[in-house]
Backbone as a ProteinNet text record, in pm:
[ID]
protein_1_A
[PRIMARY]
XXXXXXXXXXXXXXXXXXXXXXXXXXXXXXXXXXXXXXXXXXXXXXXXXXXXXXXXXXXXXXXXXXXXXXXXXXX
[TERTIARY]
2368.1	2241.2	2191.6	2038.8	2022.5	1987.6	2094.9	2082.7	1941.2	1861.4	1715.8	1845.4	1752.8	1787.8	1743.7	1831.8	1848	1718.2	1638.2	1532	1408.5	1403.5	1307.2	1282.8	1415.5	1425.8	1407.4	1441.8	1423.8	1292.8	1192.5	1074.1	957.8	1003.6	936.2	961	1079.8	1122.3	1015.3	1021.1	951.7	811.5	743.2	567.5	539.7	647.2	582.6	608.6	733.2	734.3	834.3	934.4	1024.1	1163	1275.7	1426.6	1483.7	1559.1	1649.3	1806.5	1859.9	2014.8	2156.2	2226.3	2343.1	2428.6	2474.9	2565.9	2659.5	2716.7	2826.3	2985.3	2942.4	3088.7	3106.5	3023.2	3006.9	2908.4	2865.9	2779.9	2664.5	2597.9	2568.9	2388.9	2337.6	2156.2	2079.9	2060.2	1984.4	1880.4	1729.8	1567.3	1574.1	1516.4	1516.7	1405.8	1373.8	1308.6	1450.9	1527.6	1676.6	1744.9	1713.9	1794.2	1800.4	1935	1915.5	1944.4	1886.7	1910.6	2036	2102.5	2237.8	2394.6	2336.6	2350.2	2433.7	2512.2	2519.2	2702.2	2668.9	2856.8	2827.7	2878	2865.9	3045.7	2944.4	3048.9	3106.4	3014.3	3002.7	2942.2	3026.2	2925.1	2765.8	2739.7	2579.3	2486.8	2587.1	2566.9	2581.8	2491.7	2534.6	2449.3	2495.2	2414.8	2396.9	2272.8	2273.1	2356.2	2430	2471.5	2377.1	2465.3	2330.2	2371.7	2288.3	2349.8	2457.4	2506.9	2674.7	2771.2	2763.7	2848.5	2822.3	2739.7	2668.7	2869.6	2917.8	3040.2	3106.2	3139.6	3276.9	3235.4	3143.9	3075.9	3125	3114.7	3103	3294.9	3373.8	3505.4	3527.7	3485.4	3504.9	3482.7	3440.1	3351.4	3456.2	3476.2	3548.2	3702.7	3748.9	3843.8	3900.4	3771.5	3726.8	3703.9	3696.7	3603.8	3542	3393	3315.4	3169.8	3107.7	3011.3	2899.5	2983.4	2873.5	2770.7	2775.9	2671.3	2633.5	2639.8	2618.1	2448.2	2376.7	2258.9	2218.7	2071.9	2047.4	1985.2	2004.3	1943.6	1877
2810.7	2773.2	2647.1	2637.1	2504.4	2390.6	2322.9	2129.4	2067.4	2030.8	1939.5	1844.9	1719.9	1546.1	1537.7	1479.2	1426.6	1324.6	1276.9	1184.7	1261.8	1366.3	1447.4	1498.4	1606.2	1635.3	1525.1	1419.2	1277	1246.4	1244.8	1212.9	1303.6	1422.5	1542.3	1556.1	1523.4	1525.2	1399.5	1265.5	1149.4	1210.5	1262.9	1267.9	1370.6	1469.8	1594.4	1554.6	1417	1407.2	1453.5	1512.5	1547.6	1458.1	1509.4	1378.9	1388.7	1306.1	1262.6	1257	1287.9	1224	1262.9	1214.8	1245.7	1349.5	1408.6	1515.3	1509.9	1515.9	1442.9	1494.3	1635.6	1713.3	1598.7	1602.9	1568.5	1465.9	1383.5	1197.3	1212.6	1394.6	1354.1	1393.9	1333.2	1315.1	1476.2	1484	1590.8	1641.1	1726	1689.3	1815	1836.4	1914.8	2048	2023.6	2163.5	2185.1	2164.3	2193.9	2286.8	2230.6	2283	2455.4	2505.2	2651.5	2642.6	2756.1	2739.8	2852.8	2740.5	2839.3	2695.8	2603.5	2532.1	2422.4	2426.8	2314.8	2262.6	2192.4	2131.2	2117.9	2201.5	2155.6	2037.3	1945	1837.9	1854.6	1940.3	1911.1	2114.4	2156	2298.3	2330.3	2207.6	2178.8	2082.1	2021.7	1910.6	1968.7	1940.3	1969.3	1883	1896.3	1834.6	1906.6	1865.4	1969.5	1917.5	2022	2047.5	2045.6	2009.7	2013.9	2184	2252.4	2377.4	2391.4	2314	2392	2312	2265	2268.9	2349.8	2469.8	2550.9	2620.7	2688.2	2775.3	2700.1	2557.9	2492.4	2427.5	2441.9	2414.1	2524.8	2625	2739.8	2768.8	2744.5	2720.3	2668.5	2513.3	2407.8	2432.8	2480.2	2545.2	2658.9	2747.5	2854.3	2781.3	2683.1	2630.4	2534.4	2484.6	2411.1	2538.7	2619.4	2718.4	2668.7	2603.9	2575	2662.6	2686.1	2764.4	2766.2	2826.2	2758.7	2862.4	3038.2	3088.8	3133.4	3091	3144.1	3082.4	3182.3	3156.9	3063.2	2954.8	2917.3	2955.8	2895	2928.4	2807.8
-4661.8	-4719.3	-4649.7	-4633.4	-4550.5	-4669.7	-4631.9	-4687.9	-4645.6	-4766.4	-4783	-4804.6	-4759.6	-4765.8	-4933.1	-5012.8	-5171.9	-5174.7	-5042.4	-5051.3	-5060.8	-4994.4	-5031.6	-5171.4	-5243.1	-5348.5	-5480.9	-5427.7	-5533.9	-5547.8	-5423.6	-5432.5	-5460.2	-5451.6	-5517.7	-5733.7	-5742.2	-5879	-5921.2	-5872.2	-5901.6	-5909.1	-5816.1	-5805.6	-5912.1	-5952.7	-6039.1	-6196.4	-6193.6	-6339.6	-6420.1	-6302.3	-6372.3	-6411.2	-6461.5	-6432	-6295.2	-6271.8	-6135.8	-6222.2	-6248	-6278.5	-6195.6	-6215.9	-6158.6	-6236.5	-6132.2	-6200.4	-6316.6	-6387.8	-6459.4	-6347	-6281.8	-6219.4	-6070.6	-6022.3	-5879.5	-5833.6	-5922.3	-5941	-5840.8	-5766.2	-5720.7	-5777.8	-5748.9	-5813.7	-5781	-5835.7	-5861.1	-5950.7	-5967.6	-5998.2	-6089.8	-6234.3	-6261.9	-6210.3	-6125.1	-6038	-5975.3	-5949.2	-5912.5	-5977.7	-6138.7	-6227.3	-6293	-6312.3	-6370.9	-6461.3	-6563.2	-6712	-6730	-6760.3	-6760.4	-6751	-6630.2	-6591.5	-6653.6	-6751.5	-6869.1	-6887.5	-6884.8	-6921.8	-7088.6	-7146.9	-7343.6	-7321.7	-7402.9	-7476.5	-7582.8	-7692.7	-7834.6	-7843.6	-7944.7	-8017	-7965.1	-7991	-8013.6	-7878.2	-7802.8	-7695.7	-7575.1	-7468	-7335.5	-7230.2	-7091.4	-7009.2	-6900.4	-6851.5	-6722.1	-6569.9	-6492.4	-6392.9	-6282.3	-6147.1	-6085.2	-6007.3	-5920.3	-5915	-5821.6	-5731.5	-5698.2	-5761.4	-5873.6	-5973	-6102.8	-6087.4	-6208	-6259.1	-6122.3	-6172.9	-6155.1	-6134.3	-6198.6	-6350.1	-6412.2	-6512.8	-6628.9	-6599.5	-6625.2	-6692.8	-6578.1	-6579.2	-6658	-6694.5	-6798.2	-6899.8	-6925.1	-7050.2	-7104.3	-7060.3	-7087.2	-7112.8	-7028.3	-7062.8	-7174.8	-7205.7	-7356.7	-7497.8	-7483.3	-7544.1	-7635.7	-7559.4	-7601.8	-7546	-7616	-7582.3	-7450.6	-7400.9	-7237.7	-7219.5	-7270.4	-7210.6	-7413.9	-7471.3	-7577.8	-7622.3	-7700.9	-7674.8	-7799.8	-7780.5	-7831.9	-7966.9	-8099	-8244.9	-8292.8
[MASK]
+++++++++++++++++++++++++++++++++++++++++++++++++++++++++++++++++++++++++++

């Protein structure tokens, strides 16, 4: 897959308004036009945060290994 520079993607996230944060798996920054919905490290039943996407399936792992609800749908 071809690698965009994190300065581009940062400054596109900044002008449209969206978040910038760091990964929680891999610290590294990433825009929610990035983001997939699916995407989520749950902390808590009810809590989660978003992944950035090539940490979507080690996310995914964690989750299942917690059994905590990682693809279970929202109510």
């Amino acid at each position: 897959m071809f690698y965009q520079p994190r300065l581009l993607h940062r400054i596109y996230a900044w002008t449209r308004g969206r978040f910038w944060i760091p990964c929680p798996i891999c610290k590294r920054g990433f825009g929610e036009h990035e983001w997939n919905d699916g995407h989520e490290l749950w902390l808590t039943e009810r809590d989660s945060v978003a992944v950035c996407p090539h940490c979507g399936d080690r996310a995914a792992e964690m989750n299942s290994e917690s059994g905590l609800p990682g693809d279970a749908p929202f109510v």
